[in-house]
Structure formats: structure tokens, C-alpha cells
N, C-alpha and C positions, 0 to 999 in steps of 0.2 A: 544580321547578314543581308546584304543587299547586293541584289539581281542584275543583271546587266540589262540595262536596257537600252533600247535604240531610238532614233528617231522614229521609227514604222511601230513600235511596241507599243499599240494603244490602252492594253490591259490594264498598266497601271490610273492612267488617267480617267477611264472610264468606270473603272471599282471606283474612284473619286468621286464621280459625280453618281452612282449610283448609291453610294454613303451619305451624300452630302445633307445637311438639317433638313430641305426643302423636299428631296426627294422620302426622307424617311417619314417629315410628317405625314407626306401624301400617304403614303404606305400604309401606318398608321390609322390616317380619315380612311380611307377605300377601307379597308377592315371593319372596322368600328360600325360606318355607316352600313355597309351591308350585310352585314351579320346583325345589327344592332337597333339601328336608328330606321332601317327602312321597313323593319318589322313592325315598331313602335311606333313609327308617322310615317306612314307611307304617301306619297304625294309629288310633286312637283320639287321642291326641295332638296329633298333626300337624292331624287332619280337626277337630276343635274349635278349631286358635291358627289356622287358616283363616278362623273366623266370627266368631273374636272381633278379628281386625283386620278383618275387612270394615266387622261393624259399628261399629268405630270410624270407620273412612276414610268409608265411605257415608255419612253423614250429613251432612258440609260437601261435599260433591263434590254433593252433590244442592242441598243450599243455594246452592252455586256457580253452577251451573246454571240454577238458578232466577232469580238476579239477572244473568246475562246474557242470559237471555230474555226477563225483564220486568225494566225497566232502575230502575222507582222502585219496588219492593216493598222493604218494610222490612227489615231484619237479621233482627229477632225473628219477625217472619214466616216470612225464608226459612227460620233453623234449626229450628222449629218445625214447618213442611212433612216437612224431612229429618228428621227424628227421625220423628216419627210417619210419616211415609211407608216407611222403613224399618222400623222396628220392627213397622208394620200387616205390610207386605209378607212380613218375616220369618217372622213366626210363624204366617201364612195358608200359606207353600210348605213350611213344616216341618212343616204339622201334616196336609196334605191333600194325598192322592197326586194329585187331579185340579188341583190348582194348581199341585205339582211334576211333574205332564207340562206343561202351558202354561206354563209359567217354561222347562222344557227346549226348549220350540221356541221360544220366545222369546228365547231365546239361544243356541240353534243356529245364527237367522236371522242374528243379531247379530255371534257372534263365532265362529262356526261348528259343530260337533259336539260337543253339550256334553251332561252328563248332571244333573238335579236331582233330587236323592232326597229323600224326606219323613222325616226320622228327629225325634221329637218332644223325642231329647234332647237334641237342638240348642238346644232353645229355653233348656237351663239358661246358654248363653252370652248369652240377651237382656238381663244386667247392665251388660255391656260398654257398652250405650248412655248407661250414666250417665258414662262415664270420657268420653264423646263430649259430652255435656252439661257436663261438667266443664271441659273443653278451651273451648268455648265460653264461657261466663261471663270466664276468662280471655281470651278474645281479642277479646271485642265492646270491652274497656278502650283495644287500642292498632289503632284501624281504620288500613287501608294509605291513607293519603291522598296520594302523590303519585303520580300517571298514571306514570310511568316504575315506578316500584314496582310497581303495579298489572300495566303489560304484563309485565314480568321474570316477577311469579309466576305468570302465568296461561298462559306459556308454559312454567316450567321446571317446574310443578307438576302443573297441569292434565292435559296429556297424560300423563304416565304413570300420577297415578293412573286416568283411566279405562281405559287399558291394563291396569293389575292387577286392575281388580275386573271387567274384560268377560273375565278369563283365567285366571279361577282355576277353570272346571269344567271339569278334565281326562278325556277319555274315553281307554282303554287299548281296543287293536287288536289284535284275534286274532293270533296267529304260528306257523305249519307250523315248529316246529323241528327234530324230526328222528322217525325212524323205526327200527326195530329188533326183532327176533324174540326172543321169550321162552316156551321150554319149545316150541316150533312155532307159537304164537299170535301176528300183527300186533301188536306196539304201537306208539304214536305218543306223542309230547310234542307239549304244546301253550302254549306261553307267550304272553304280550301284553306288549305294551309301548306308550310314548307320545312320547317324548323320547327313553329309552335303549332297546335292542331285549334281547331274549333272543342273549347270543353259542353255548349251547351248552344239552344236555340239561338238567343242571342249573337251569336257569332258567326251565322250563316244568313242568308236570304230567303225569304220564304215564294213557294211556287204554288198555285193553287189548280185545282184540277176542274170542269164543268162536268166531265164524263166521267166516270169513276176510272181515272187514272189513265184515259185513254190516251187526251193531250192536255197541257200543262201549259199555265201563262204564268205572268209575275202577278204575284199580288200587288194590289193597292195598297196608297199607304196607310189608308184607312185600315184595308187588309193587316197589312204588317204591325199596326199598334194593336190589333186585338192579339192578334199570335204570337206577340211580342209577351201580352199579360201572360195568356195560357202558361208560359212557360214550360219545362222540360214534356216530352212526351209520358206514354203509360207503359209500363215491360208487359201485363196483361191486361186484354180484351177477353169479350164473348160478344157470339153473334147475337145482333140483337132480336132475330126473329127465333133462334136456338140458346137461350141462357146457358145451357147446358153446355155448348160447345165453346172451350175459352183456346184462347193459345197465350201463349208467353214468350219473351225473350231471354236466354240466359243470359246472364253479365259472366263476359272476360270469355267467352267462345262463340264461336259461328254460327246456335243453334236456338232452333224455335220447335218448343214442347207443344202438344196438344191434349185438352182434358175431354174426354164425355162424360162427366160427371161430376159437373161445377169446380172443379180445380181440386177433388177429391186425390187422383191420381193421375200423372203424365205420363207421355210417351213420348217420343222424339218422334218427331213429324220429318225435320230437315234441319241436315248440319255438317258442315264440311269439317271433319274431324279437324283434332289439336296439330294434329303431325303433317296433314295434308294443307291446312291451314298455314302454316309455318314455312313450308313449299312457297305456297302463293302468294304469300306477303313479301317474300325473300326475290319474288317477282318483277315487285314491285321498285319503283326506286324511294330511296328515303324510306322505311319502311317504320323504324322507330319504333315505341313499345307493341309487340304484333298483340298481346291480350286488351290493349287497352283500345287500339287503332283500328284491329281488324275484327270485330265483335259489334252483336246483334244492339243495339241500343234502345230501340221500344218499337212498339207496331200498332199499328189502328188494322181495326175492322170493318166492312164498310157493304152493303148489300149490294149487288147488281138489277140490271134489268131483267136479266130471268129467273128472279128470286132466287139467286143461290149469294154467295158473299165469297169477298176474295178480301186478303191480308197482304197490306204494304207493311214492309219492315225497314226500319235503316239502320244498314251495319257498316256505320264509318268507311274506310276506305275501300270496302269491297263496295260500294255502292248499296242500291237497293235493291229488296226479295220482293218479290210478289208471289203469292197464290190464286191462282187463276180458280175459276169457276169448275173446271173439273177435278179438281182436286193436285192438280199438278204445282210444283213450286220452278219457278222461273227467276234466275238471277239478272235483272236490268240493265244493271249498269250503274251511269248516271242521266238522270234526265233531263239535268239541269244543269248550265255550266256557271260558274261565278267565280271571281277572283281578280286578281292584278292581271295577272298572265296563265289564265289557267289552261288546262292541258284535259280532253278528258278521250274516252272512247264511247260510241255508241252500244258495244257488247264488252260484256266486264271477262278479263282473260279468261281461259280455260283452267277449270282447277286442275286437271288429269293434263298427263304432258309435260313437253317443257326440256330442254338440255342447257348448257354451257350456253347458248347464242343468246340465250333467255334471262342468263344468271349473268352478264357479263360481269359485273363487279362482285359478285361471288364464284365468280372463274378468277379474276386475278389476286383476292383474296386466298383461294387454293392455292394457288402459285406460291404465292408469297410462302404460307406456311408451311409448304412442304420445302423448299428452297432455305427457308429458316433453320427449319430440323436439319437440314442439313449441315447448312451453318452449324448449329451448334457441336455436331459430330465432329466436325475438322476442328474446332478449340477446345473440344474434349481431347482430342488424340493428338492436339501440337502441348496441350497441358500438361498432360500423363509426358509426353516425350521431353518436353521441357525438364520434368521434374527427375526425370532419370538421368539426363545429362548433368544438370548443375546443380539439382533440389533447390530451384526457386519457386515462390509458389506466386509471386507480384504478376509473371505475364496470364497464369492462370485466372487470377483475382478479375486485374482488370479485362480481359475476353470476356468472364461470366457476367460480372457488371456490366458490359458494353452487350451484347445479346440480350441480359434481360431486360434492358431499355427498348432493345426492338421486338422482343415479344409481349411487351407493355403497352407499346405504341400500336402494334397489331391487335391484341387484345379488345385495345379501346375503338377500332375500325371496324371492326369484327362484327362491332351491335349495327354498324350503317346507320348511325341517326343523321348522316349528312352524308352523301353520296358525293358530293363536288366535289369535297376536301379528301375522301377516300383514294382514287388514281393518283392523283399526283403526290399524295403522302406516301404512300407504297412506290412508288417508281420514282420519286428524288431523294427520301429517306429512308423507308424500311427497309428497302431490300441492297441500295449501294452502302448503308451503315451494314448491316450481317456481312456481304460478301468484305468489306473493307477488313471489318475484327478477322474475318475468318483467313484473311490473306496473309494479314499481319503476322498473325498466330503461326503460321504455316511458316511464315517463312524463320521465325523466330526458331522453329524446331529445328529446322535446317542448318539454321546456323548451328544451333546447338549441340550438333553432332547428329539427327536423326536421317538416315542413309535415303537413298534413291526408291529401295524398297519400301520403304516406310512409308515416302508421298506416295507411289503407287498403291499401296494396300489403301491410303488415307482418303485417295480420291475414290478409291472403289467402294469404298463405307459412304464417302457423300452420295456417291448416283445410287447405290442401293438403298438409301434412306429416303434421298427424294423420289423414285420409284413406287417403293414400297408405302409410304406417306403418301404421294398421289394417286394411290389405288384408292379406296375409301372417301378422300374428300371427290375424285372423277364418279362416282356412284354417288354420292350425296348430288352432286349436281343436277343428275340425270334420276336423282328421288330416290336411291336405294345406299344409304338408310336416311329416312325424309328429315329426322330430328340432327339439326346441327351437333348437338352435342354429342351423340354416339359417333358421329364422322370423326369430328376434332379428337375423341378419346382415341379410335382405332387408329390416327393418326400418328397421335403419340404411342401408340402400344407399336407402331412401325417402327418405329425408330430403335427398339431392343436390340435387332440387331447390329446395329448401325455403331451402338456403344460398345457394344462385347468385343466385335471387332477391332473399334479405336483402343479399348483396353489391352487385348492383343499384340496391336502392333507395337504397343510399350517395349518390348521385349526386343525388336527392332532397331532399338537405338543403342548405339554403342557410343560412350560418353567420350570415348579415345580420341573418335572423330570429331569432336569440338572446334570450331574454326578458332578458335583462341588457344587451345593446346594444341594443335597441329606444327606451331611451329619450334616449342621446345624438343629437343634436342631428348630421345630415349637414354634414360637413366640405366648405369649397368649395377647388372646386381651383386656386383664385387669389384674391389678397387685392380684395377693396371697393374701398378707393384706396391708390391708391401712399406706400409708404413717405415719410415726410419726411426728408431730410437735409440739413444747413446748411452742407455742403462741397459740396454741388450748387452751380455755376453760377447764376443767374440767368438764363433766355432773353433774347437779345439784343428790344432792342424794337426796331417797326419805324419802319423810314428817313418822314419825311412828304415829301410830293413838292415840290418850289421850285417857288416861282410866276416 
């Protein structure tokens, strides 16, 4: 089937060069390298075949853009936007630190905690735009002219590349990796990471202390080759001046035991519980395994100048604990920063506290899944209405197949081990896939005979579903109840009524009204006049009376 097109209709020619080999491999390298290769060789390399696929991809993704927001702008128009839109764009945020802070909050907002640096040698990649200009010339020759063609690419294409280029400004997160005494002086290692974490010393920078922990420099590298040997830190100490008193680390929680009696028996000294724990990880961005990330990992011991002794701990992304000399436990922070582009704060958040403003991507993660349930409620009840009109069960089938891809999809979001990819997977896939099935379905019932009341009752099952569903996950937000998974369950127990009701409105649909039998002609339940047949008899005629 092919579409009308005009000379101003640039869509087609620009889903062409958006298609086109040159533009997909860049797609492809922006991927690969930053997800992939800039973890693995970080460097100079890597951070320039970054800019040089971007600005290959960016420039028909913005042309793209542009002709489905304005629907008759010309081709040569729209590539001619992207090009210079880009290449203006580029060379203003590489060349000015105050354009690359407003680019960084401009895609913070966007794709979440992102970092933009002005390095002006960037700009030797702004060549790259000719290979983009290149690509184009070639593909304004064969525009996508038939609407099926057109949907296919601008859903197998589209979404990801703006998934790769809203993803590619990775920020790296401070990491407590571990702690250890050198020569009687506190050291600490400090690694970051974004994707992979720091598993051990080795994968962080070591910081050495003169004052017991009071300020902090970098070690030597003499320093770093001995701390390097030492290896992993110790889960338990004792004071050296009190044998008797040891502390420990748990492994896979927030907490550090104390013994009076040689490590005969503990007691919990200080621990931010499982559930509260779980809160403040979920805080964080990228949060990734919380038992393994957010957990105590070894501690030194170490005495003071007024003879007492205080205990540095490091517990991975919560930063580091200290115990102070009067017995008090103090959470630090980080005291070190290290990384590509790291991020860090001088005070580690507050464990108590905290709403929706705090949880943004587990604010639009609620969304989603209560919006979902909903979903699912309107293709259960255009299902049920389906099957009563015609007893097909195919539109059923595929709704329930097309929903559980997006609560699969959701599922696997759900853990946050990549926050970048999170927002815009929820808002160009998850949630325009559910409402898409859930339309479809709907209208499908409609057709198939299910009446006016029927969508009325059908939507009033969706808002009470999503309602009912966002009560429970709006309390998880705001910490009541702090464990994900009791939200998520009472989530799903919302939605009982949401079913009962769609099974109800079954009863609603009168198969009579079918857009396909509405035009046949009502059958009568008895013929007009009676059959002729020539083996009938004749009726006797009657007798005339004699005179």
C-alpha cells in the first residue's frame, strides 16, 4: 500500500536516511562503545568514537523528529535543521563550561544523572558530520514510500536510537571499598563505578590518613604498592590496648557487632536495618545488587590521642562509618573522590525521610505499574467481551502475549541496575506498548458487539485499578511499607477488583449488536405463506343446499 506523498512530506526521506548502513552502524558503535568498550578501556579513544557516532546518529534522529512534529516540512529542510542544529549545539557545549553545566541538567532532567564536560578537543570530531551529510545525499534517492514500511522503521529504529544517544553520559559513583592500617596510619581505598562495581582493593585508589582519620591525602606510589600487597581488608578487629573488645562486619547488611569478651558473644552496636536499607539504596541512582553494594565490608581499629580508639568501616556505596571516641557511630560519607567523572556528596543521605522527589525513578516506575494493571484489566474485559460476541479466543491470546512482554520489560527495570536506560524505556516502550494492546482490545470489543455501557463500566474498572494500585506503591514511596515486594504484592492484590468487574461487564454484551451482523436482515420465525405442494389434496368444495 503506498501513501501519498508530496513534495513538502519529508518523513519518508528522512526514516531513509535514518535507516540508512552508515547511520545504523553508528547506532550500533555508540552502543557497544558505551556500554561496552569505555568500561573496558577507558581513555581517549573510546571518549572521542563516542562523539563521532553520535554525531553521525544525531542528525537524522533530529531530522526524524522534526517531520513527525511537523508533518509537511520538506526533507532538505528537515536534514538541514539536524545538521546544523547539531553541529551549532556541539561545538557551543564543547567549547563553554556554562553551556556544558546546562546541557548536564538538561540531561539529568531527561535521562537522569549525567555529566557534560567542555573539552574543546572534541570539536576535532565535528568532521564526522560530513559522513552524516554523506549518508544523506545517498538516501533522499530511495524515500520509504509505503506506510507499512514507514511504521516497521520507526518503531524498530526510532526507539533505540533515542535510547542511545539520551545514554551515553555515564556518571561513575563513589565506592567505600575497603580499609586497612599502614605503618599505624588509617588507610582507605576508594573506587567508583557505574555498571560494574569495585569487587576488591585493587580496584580503587588508596588514601592515607597522618591524624587518625582526621584529613586524608593520596598515598604514594610507594604507598599504593604496599596496600596493593596487603590485599582485601579484615571483617574483625580488637582494640589493641582492650583485646577484649573486638567489632566485626556482617557480610550482605549494614551492620557492625561488638564483643566484650574476645568474640565469645555479639551484639549489634550499629545497623541500618534490611528494610530501611533497601529505602536508601533505592535512593540512590543505579542501585544494583543492594546486599552486595550496600553492605559493611571490613573495618580497622585504630587508637586515638586520648587513649580511647575509634573504628573506620567501609560499606560500599553507603560510604564510610566511623566511631568516634565517645562511643558514638557517625556515617561520613565519602572522603575521597576518584573516578572518570565521579559524583560524590560531603554528608551520605539521610537514612529516615525521603518522598517521591527523592525516588524520581521509582516514582515513574509506580506509574508505570499501576497504569499496567490497568492495562491489563481493559484486555481482560475486551477478552471476556470478545468471547461472548463471536467465541474467538486469537484477540485474547495475543493482548495477554503483548502485556506480558510489558510486564517482562517492567520486571527487568524494576531491579534499576541502569538507571539511564530506565525513563526512556518506560516512556517510549512500556507504557505506549500497554496503552497501544489495551486500545486495540477495546476497540475490538466494540466492534464486536460490546454496547456503550460496557466501555463505561470498562473504563471505570481501569481508574479504579489504577487508583486502587497506586495507593500502596504512593506509601512504599514515602516508606510505608519500606520492602518493595510487599508494595508490588498489595499492588497486585488491588487489582481483584478491577477483574471481578471486567468479568461482570461480560454479561454486557449483546452479540446481536455485532458490527458484522447488524446488517443482515432479522430472520422471521415462520414463512409468509405456506409452502405450495401438488400432492396436497384439493379442499373439498362445499355441498349447495336443494331446493
Amino acid at each position: 500500500m503506498t501513501g501519498p506523498e508530496t513534495p513538502r512530506d519529508g518523513a519518508p526521506t528522512a526514516l531513509s536516511w535514518l535507516c540508512h548502513p552508515a547511520t545504523l552502524l553508528a547506532l550500533v558503535v555508540l552502543v557497544v562503545n558505551d556500554h561496552v568498550l569505555k568500561v573496558a578501556f577507558p581513555g581517549l579513544v573510546t571518549g572521542k568514537l563516542s562523539d563521532v557516532a553520535g554525531l553521525v546518529l544525531a542528525p537524522p534522529l533530529v531530522a526524524v523528529l522534526l517531520t513527525l512534529l511537523v508533518p509537511r516540512m520538506p526533507a532538505r529542510a528537515a536534514a538541514l535543521a539536524g545538521l546544523v542544529a547539531v553541529g551549532a549545539g556541539f561545538a557551543v557545549v564543547k567549547s563553554s563550561g556554562y553551556a556544558a553545566e546546562v546541557a548536564s541538567s538538561a540531561w539529568t532532567a531527561l535521562a537522569g544523572p549525567s555529566l557534560v564536560r567542555a573539552d574543546r578537543t572534541d570539536l576535532l570530531t565535528l568532521p564526522a558530520l560530513g559522513l552524516a551529510w554523506w549518508s544523506w545525499t545517498r538516501s533522499r534517492r530511495r524515500p520509504v514510500r509505503q506506510r507499512t514500511a514507514r511504521l516497521a522503521r520507526t518503531l524498530l529504529v526510532l526507539p533505540p536510537a533515542l535510547l542511545a544517544v539520551t545514554a551515553t553520559s555515564a556518571v561513575y559513583y563513589p565506592y567505600a571499598v575497603s580499609t586497612t592500617m599502614l605503618d599505624g596510619q588509617p588507610s582507605i581505598s576508594v573506587g567508583s563505578g557505574y555498571s560494574s562495581w569495585p569487587a576488591g582493593p585493587v580496584d580503587g585508589e588508596w588514601a592515607v590518613s597522618d591524624d587518625a582519620a582526621s584529613t586524608w591525602r593520596s598515598a604514594t606510589e610507594a604507598e599504593q604498592s604496599r596496600l596493593f600487597e596487603q590485599g582485601a581488608g579484615q571483617r574483625q578487629a580488637c582494640v589493641p590496648a582492650e583485646p577484649r573488645r573486638c567489632y566485626r562486619a556482617v557480610a550482605g547488611h549494614l551492620r557492625v557487632e561488638q564483643s566484650d569478651d574476645a568474640g565469645a558473644s555479639w551484639r549489634v552496636a550499629w545497623e541500618v536495618s534490611d528494610a530501611r536499607r533497601e529505602e536508601l539504596a533505592r535512593r540512590s541512582p543505579n542501585p544494583g545488587n543492594v546486599a552486595r553494594h550496600f553492605a559493611s565490608r571490613d573495618l580497622i581499629v585504630y587508637p586515638t590521642a586520648g587513649g580511647d580508639h575509634e573504628v573506620l568501616v567501609a560499606n560500599g556505596r553507603d560510604g564510610f562509618l566511623r566511631r568516634l571516641p565517645d562511643g558514638g557511630w557517625q556515617r561520613d560519607g565519602f572522603l575521597h573522590e576518584e573516578g572518570v567523572s565521579a559524583i560524590s556528596w560531603s554528608d551520605p543521605p539521610p537514612v529516615d525521610g525521603g518522598g517521591p522527589g527523592d525516588r524520581q525513578t521509582d516514582l515513574l516506575l509506580a506509574v508505570t505499574l499501576a497504569l499496567t494493571l490497568g492495562f491489563t484489566v481493559i484486555v481482560l474485559a475486551a477478552h471476556l467481551a470478545v468471547r461472548r460476541s463471536s467465541g474467538g479466543h486469537w484477540w485474547g491470546l495475543a493482548g495477554g502475549l503483548s502485556m506480558l512482554f510489558a510486564v517482562i520489560a517492567l520486571a527487568v527495570l524494576w531491579r534499576r541496575d541502569d538507571d539511564f536506560l530506565t525513563a526512556p524505556t518506560l516512556l517510549v516502550v512500556v507504557l505506549p506498548w500497554g496503552a497501544l494492546t489495551a486500545i486495540v482490545l477495546f476497540a475490538g470489543a466494540r466492534y464486536g458487539g460490546a454496547t456503550s455501557r460496557w466501555g463505561g463500566w470498562t473504563l471505570r474498572g481501569f481508574l479504579l485499578t489504577v487508583v486502587l494500585a497506586g495507593l500502596p506503591l504512593i506509601g512504599w514511596l514515602y516508606g510505608i511499607p519500606l520492602r518493595t515486594r510487599f508494595a508490588v504484592a498489595l499492588a497486585l492484590l488491588a487489582t481483584v477488583p478491577g477483574v471481578l468487574l471486567a468479568i461482570r461487564n461480560a454479561g454486557l454484551v449483546d452479540p446481536s449488536h455485532a458490527r458484522g451482523r447488524r446488517s443482515r436482515p432479522p430472520s422471521t420465525p415462520y414463512p409468509l405463506f405456506p409452502p405450495y405442494s401438488s400432492s396436497a389434496p384439493d379442499p373439498p368444495y362445499p355441498s349447495l343446499p336443494s331446493r
